[in-house]
Legacy VTK file of the C-alpha trace (Angstrom):
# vtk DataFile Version 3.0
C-alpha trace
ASCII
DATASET POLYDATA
POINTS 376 float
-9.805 16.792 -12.910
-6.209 19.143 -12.411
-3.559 17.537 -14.364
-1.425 17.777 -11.245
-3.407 14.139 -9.813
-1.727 12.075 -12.742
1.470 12.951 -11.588
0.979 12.032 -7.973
-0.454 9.088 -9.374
2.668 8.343 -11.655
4.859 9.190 -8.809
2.881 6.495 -6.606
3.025 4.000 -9.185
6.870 3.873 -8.833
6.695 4.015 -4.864
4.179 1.003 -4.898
5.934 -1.296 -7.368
9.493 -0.084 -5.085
7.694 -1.242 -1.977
6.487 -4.396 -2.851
7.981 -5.457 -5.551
10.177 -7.973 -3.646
6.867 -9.535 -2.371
7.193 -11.551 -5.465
10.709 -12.664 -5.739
11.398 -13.035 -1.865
12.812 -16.801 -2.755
15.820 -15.124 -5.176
16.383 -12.548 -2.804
16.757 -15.232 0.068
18.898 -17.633 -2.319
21.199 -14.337 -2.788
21.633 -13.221 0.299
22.457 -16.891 2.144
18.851 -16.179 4.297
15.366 -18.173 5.009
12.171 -16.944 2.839
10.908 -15.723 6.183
14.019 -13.845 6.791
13.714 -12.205 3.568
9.784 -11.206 3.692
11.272 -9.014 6.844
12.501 -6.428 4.684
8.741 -6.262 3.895
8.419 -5.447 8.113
11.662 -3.272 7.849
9.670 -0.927 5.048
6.448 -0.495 6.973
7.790 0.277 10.458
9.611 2.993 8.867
6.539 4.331 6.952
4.454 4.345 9.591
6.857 5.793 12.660
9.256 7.695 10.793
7.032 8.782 7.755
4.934 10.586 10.370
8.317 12.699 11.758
9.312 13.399 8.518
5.613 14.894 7.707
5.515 17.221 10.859
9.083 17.823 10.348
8.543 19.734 6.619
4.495 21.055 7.640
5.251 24.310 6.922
7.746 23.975 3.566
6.223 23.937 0.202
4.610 21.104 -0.721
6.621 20.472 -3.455
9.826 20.088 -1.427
7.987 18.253 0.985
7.712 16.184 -2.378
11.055 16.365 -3.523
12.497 15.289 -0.726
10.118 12.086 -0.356
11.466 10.636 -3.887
14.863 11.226 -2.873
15.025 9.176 0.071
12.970 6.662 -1.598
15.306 6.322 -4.402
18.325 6.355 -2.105
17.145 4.128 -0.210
16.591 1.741 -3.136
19.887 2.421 -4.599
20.832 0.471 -1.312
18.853 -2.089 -1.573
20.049 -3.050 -5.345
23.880 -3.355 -3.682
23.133 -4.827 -0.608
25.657 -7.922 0.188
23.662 -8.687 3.422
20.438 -8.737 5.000
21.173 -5.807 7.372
21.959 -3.483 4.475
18.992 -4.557 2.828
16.665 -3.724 5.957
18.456 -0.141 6.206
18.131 0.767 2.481
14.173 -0.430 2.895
13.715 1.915 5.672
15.127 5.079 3.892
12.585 3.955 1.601
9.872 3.655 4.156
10.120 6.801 5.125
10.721 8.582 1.815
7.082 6.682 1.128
5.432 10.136 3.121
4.979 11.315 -0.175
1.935 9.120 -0.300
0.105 11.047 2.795
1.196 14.583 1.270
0.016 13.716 -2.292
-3.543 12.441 -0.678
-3.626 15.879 0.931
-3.197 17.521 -2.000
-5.768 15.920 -3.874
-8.379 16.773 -1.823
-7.277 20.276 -1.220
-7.387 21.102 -5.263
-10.946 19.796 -5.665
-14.661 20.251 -4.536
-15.543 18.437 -1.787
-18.212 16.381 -3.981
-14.818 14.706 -5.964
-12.709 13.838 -2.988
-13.488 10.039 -3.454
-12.658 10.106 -7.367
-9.360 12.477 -6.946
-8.152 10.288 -3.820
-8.786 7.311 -6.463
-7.204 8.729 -9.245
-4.186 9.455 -6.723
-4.135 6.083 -5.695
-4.667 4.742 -8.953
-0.573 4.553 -9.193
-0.689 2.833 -6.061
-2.976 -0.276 -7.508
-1.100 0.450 -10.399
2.054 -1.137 -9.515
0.499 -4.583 -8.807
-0.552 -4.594 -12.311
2.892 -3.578 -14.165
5.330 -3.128 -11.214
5.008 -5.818 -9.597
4.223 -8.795 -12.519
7.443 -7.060 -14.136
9.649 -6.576 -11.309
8.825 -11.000 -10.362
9.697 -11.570 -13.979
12.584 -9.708 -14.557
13.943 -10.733 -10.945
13.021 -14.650 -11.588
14.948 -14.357 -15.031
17.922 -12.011 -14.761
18.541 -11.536 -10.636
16.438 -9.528 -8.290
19.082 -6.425 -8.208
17.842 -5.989 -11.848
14.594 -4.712 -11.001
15.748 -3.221 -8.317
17.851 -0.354 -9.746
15.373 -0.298 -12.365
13.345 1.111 -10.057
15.232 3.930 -8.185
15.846 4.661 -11.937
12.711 5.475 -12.515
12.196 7.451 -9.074
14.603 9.419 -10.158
12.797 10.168 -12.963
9.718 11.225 -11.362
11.771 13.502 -9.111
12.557 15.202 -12.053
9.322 15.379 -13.462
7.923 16.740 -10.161
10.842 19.158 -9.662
9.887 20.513 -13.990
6.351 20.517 -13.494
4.668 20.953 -10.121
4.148 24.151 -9.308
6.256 25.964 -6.294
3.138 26.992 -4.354
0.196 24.416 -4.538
-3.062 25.496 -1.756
-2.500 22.563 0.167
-2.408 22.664 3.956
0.937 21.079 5.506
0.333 18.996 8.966
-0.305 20.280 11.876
-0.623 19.448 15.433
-3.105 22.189 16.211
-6.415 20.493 17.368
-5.401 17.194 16.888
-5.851 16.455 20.355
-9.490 16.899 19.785
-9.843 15.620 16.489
-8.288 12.344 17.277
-10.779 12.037 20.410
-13.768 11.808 17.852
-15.061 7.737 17.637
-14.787 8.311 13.486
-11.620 9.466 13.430
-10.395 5.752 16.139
-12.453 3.499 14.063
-11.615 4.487 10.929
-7.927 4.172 12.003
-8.714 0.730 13.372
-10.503 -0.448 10.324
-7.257 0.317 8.503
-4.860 -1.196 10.648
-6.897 -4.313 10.991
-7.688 -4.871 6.866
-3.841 -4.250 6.088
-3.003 -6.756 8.921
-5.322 -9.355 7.060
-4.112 -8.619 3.600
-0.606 -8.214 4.287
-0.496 -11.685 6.323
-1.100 -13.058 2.760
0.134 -10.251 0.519
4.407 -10.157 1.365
4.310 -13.613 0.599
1.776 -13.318 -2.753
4.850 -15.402 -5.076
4.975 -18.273 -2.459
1.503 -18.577 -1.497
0.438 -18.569 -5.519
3.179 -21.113 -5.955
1.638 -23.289 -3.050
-1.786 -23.010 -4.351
-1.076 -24.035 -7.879
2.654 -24.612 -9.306
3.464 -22.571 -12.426
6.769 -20.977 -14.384
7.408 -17.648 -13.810
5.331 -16.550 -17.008
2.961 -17.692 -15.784
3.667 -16.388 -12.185
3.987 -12.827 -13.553
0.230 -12.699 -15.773
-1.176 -14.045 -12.048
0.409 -11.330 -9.762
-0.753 -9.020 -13.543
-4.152 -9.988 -13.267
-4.337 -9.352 -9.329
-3.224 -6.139 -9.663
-5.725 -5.202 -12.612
-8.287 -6.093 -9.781
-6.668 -3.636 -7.650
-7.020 -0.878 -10.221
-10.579 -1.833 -10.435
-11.066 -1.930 -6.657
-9.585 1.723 -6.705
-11.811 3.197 -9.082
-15.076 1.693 -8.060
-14.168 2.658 -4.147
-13.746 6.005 -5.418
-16.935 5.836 -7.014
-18.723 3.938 -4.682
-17.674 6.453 -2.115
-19.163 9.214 -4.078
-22.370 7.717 -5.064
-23.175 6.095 -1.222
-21.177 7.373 1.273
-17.655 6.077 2.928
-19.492 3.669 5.539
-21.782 1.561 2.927
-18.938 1.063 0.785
-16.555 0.418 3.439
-19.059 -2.432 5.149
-19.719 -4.107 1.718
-16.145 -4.287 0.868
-15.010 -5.916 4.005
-17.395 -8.302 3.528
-16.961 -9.190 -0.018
-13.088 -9.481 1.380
-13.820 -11.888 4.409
-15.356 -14.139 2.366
-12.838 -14.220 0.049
-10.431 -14.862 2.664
-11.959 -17.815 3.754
-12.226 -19.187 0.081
-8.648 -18.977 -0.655
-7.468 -22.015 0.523
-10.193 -24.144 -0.545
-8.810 -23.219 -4.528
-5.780 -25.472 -4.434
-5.290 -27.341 -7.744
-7.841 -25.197 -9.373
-6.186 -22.070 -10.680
-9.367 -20.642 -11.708
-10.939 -20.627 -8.613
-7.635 -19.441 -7.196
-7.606 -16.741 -9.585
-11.640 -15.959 -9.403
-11.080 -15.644 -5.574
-7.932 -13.144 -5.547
-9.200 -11.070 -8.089
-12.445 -10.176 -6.226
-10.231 -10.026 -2.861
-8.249 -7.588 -4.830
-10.901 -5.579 -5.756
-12.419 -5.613 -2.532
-9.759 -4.883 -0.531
-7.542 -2.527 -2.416
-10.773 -0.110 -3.121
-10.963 0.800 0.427
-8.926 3.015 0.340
-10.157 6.023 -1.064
-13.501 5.670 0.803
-11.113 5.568 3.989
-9.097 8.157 3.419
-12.525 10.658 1.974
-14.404 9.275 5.584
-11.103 11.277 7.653
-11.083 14.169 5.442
-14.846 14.573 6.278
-13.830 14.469 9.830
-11.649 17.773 9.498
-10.122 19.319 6.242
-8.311 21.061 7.990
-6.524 17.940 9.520
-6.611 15.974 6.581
-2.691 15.251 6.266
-2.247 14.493 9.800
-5.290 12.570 9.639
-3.868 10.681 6.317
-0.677 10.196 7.646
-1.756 8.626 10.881
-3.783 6.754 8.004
-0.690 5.620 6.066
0.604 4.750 9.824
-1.868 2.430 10.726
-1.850 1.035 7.185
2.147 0.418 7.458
1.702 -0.568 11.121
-0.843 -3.644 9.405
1.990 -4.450 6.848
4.602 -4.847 9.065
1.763 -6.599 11.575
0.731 -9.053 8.668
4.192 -9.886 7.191
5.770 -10.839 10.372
3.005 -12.754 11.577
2.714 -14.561 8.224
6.640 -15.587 8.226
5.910 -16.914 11.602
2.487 -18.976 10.617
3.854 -20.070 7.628
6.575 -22.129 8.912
3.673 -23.855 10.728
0.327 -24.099 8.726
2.264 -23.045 5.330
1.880 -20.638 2.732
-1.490 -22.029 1.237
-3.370 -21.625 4.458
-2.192 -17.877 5.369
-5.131 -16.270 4.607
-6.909 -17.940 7.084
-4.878 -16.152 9.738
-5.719 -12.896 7.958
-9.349 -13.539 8.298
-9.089 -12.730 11.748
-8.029 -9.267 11.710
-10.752 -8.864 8.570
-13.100 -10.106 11.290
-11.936 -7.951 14.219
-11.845 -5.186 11.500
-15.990 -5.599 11.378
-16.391 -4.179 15.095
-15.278 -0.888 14.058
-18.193 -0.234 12.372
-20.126 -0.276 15.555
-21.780 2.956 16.625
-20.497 4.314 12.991
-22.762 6.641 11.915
-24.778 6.107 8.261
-22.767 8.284 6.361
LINES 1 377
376 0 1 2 3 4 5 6 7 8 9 10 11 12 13 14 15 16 17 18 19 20 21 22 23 24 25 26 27 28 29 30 31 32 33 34 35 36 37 38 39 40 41 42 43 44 45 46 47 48 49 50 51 52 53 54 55 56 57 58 59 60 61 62 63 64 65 66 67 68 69 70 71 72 73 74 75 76 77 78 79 80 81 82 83 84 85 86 87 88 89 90 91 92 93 94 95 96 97 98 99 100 101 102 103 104 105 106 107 108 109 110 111 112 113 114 115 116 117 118 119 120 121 122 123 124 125 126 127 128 129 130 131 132 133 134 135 136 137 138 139 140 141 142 143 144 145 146 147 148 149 150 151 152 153 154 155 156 157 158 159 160 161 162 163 164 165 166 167 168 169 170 171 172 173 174 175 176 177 178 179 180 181 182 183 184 185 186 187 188 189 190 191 192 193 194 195 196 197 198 199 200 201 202 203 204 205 206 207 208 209 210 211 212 213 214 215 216 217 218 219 220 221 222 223 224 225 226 227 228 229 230 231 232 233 234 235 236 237 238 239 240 241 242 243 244 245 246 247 248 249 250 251 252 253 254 255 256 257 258 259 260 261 262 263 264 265 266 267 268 269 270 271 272 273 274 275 276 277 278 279 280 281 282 283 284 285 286 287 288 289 290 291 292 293 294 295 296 297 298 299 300 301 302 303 304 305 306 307 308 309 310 311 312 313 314 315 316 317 318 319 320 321 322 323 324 325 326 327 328 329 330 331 332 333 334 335 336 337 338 339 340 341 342 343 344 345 346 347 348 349 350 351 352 353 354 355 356 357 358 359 360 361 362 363 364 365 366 367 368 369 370 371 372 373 374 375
């Protein structure tokens, strides 16, 4: 596979532990800041909307620069925006420094169009996995790290730790990408037509109604682990580790999966590994091994459906691809923002332990999109 993938996916391994690495510290950042854990997991919200409205402008905006500007500039919004976020004295700066970073985060949609421009159409699933692979990454060292280091020494820590390394990997992209990589930029050429097509809706839906589930559970991962089973924040960190080594799995088998039999198969059994899981959750409390057993097939479930997702719209037109990923990454913010805000709200009600039974209703509602899907 071209080297150029393992960059992307280095680059989206800092952009996925930057976006939800507060997930697991969301108490600290609320003790610091004088505001309710709720309050806090809106910075969560604050990150999404911006990914998936302004993201979008920012793509159509650079379509026809390089795509390594296109790149370049991506990282450096992101790591302004973090740089924000680690001097924040307030809530309100917080929630603008997390949407700079929302909408640097269209690097993710322009590095998923380059993957599957640089390869044969027979590898799209594994080079969209091995793009992603950053992405699940982060859950596995990102995000354990970033709850440690922010339980122990301040959430700020991590935090500039972070844009650090963004920084880095604008440097590393500026040194090594090439100038001119044969990737198309987005268009809005035939996209009226293209976005008229059933796949291209209910692929869209499927994603916006799988992030809504997970994300009703996932911005609040530290509280709702804590609710389930008390534990130190060792112990925290190896849990959020081991959930996120399940998401790495979950990437490369979708990727795989999606090669072997098709985007829909893979798709269907994933949902449904990931609805049952769902239901499960709750039932684990004072048993961290079922707790742990139950997340880390959820994990794998839902974070490999991704690259089967992404490989089903790229079927749908190539030449569309990063408008079609982008309105992707939309729908997949729009569920993040969707599932975080309505998890704050149901959490002050049925608490954090029983959350995922509100997400089991989007995973649900996600299931009708498959009808009238073809068999491929």
């Amino acid at each position: 596979m071209p080297s150029l993938l393992y960059l992307l996916a280095a680059c989206n391994l800092v952009i996925g532990t930057g976006a939800f690495s507060l997930a697991g510290i969301l108490q600290p950042v609320a003790q610091s800041l004088q505001i309710s854990v709720g309050a806090a997991g809106q910075s969560m919200t604050a990150y999404a909307m911006a990914s998936a409205l302004l993201a979008p402008m920012l793509l159509m905006g650079t379509g026809r620069w390089q795509r390594k500007a296109a790149l370049q500039l991506a990282l450096a919004l992101f790591a302004g925006g973090m740089l924000l976020c680690a001097w924040a004295p307030d809530l309100q700066t917080l929630l603008v420094g997390r949407v700079l970073m929302g909408t640097g985060a269209v690097f993710t949609p322009i590095a998923a169009s380059i993957a599957v421009a640089i390869v044969a159409p027979a590898l799209r699933g594994k080079a969209l996995s091995i793009t992603f692979l950053g992405m699940s990454l982060s859950y596995v060292i990102g995000l354990p790290l970033g709850a440690w280091f922010g339980l122990r020494f301040g959430w700020r820590v991590p935090t500039l730790a972070i844009a650090a390394c963004t920084l880095v990997m604008l440097g590393l992209v500026s040194h090594r990408m090439p100038r001119r990589v044969d990737a198309p930029g987005a268009t809005l050429q035939g996209l009226g037509t293209v976005l008229r097509q059933g796949e291209v809706l209910r692929s869209l839906g499927l994603t916006l109604m799988y992030f809504s589930a997970i994300f009703t559970v996932f911005s609040y991962s530290g509280p709702v682990l804590l609710a389930l089973n008390p534990m130190g924040p060792e112990q925290l960190s190896l849990t959020l580790m081991l959930f996120g080594l399940a998401g790495v799995t979950g990437t490369l088998t979708g990727g795989w999966a999606n090669d072997r039999f098709g985007a829909l198969p893979t798709l269907r059994c994933q949902l449904a590994v990931l609805s049952l899981m769902m239901l499960l959750v709750p039932l684990t409390a004072g048993s961290y091994l079922a707790m742990m057993l139950a997340f880390m097939v959820w994990g794998t479930a839902g974070f490999g459906m991704m690259a089967p997702t992404q490989a089903r719209l790229a079927g749908v037109s190539m030449h569309q691809a990063p408008v079609l990923f982008s309105l992707n990454t939309s729908m997949l913010y729009f569920g993040t923002a969707f599932g975080a805000a309505l998890g704050g709200a149901a959490s002050t009600t049925l608490g954090f332990a029983h959350l995922s039974w509100v997400g089991l209703c989007f995973a649900l509602l996600g299931g009708l999109t498959f009808w009238r899907s073809g068999h491929n």
